[in-house]
C-alpha beads as a LAMMPS data file, in Angstrom:
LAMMPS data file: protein, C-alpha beads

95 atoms
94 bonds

1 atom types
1 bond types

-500.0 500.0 xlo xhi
-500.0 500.0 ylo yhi
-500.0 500.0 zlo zhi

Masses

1 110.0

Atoms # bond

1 1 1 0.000 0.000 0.000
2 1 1 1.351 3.396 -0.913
3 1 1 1.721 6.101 2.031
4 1 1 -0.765 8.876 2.077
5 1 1 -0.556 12.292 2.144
6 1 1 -0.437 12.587 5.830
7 1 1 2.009 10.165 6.374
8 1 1 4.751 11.863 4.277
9 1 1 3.839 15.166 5.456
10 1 1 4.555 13.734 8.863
11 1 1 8.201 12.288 8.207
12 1 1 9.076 15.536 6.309
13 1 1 8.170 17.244 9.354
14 1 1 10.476 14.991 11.450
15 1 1 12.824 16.070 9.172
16 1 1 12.757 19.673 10.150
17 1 1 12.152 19.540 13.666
18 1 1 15.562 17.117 13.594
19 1 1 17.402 19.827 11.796
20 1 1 16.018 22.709 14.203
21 1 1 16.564 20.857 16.975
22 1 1 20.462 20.041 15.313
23 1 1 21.150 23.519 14.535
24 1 1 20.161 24.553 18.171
25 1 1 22.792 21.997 19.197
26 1 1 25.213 23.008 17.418
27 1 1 24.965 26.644 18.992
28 1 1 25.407 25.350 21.913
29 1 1 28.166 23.065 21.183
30 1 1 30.358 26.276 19.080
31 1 1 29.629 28.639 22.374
32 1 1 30.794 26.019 24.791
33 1 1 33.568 25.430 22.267
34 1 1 34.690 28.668 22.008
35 1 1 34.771 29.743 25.798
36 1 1 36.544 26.281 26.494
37 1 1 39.214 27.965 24.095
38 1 1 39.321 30.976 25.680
39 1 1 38.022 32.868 22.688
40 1 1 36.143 36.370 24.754
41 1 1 32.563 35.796 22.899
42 1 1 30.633 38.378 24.972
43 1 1 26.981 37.662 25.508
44 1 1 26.713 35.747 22.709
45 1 1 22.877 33.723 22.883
46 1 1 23.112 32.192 19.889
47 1 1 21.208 34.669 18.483
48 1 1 22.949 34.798 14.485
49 1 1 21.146 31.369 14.418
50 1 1 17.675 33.430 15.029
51 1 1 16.907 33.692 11.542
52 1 1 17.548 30.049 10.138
53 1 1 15.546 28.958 13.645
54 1 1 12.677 31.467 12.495
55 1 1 12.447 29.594 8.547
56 1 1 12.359 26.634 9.831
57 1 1 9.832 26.732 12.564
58 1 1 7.369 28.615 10.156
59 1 1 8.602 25.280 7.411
60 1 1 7.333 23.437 10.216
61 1 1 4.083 25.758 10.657
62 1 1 3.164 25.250 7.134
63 1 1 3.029 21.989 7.459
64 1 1 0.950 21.137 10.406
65 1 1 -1.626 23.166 8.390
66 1 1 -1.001 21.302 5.129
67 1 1 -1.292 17.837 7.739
68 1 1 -4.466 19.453 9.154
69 1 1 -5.854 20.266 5.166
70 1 1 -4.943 16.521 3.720
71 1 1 -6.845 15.203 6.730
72 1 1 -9.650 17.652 6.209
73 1 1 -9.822 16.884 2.434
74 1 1 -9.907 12.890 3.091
75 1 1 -12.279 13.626 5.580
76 1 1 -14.728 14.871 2.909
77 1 1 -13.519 12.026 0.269
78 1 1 -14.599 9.921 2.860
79 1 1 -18.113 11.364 3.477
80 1 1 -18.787 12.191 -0.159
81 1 1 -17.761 8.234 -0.896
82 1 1 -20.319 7.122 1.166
83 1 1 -23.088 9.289 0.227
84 1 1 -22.663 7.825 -3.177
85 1 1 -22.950 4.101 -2.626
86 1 1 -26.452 2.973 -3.519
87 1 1 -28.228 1.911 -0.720
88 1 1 -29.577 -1.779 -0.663
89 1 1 -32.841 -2.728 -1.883
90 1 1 -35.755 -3.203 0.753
91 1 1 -37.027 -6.634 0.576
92 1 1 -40.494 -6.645 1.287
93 1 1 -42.412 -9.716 2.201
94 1 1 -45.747 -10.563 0.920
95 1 1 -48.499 -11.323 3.191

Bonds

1 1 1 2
2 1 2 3
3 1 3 4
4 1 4 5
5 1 5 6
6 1 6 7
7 1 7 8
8 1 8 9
9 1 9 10
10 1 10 11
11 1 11 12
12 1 12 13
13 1 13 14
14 1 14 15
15 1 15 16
16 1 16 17
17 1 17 18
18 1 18 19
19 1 19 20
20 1 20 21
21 1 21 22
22 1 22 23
23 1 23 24
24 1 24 25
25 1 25 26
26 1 26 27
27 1 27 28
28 1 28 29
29 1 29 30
30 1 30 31
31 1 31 32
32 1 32 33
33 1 33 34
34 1 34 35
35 1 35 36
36 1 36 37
37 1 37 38
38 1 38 39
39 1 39 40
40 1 40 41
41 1 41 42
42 1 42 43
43 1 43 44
44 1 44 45
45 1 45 46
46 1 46 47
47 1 47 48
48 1 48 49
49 1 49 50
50 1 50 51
51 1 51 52
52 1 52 53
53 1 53 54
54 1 54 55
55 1 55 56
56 1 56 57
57 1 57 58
58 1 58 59
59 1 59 60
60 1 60 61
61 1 61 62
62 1 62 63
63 1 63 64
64 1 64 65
65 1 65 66
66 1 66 67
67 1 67 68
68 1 68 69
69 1 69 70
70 1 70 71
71 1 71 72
72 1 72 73
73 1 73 74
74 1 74 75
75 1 75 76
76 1 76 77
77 1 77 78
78 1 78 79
79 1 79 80
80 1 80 81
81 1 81 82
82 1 82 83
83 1 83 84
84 1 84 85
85 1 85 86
86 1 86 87
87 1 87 88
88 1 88 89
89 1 89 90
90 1 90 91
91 1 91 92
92 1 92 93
93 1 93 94
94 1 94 95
């Protein structure tokens, strides 16, 4: 059986929470880095990473909604499926 909609919306959105969640890592691990080495970094938060962070959470936004809209849309497949089978003849018995 081929994977829906839904499902492959779902791994792609593993996909980006892994690399947000790797690139917030990775802050962490050049800061620590870089004081270990006694390199003066100020108050550096991590900040410079803001904007990649800020792309890829509304990436991962967009597709919730899209999620939300394929489920939605089968959702009404479904229903509009079933209002088109024919319904079963009545057998009526004879007295």
């Amino acid at each position: 059986m081929t994977r829906n909609h839904v499902e492959r919306l779902g791994e792609f959105r593993e996909i980006l929470v892994a690399t947000r969640r790797e690139g917030v890592r990775n802050v962490h691990h050049t800061r620590d880095a870089m004081r270990a080495s006694g390199f003066q970094i100020g108050d550096s938060d991590g900040s410079s990473y803001g904007a990649e962070l800020k792309a890829l959470q509304e990436e991962i936004e967009a597709v919730d909604r899209a999620i939300e809209d394929e489920k939605r849309l089968a959702l009404a497949l479904e229903s509009a499926t079933q209002s088109r089978r024919p319904t079963k003849p009545r057998i009526v018995k004879r007295a």
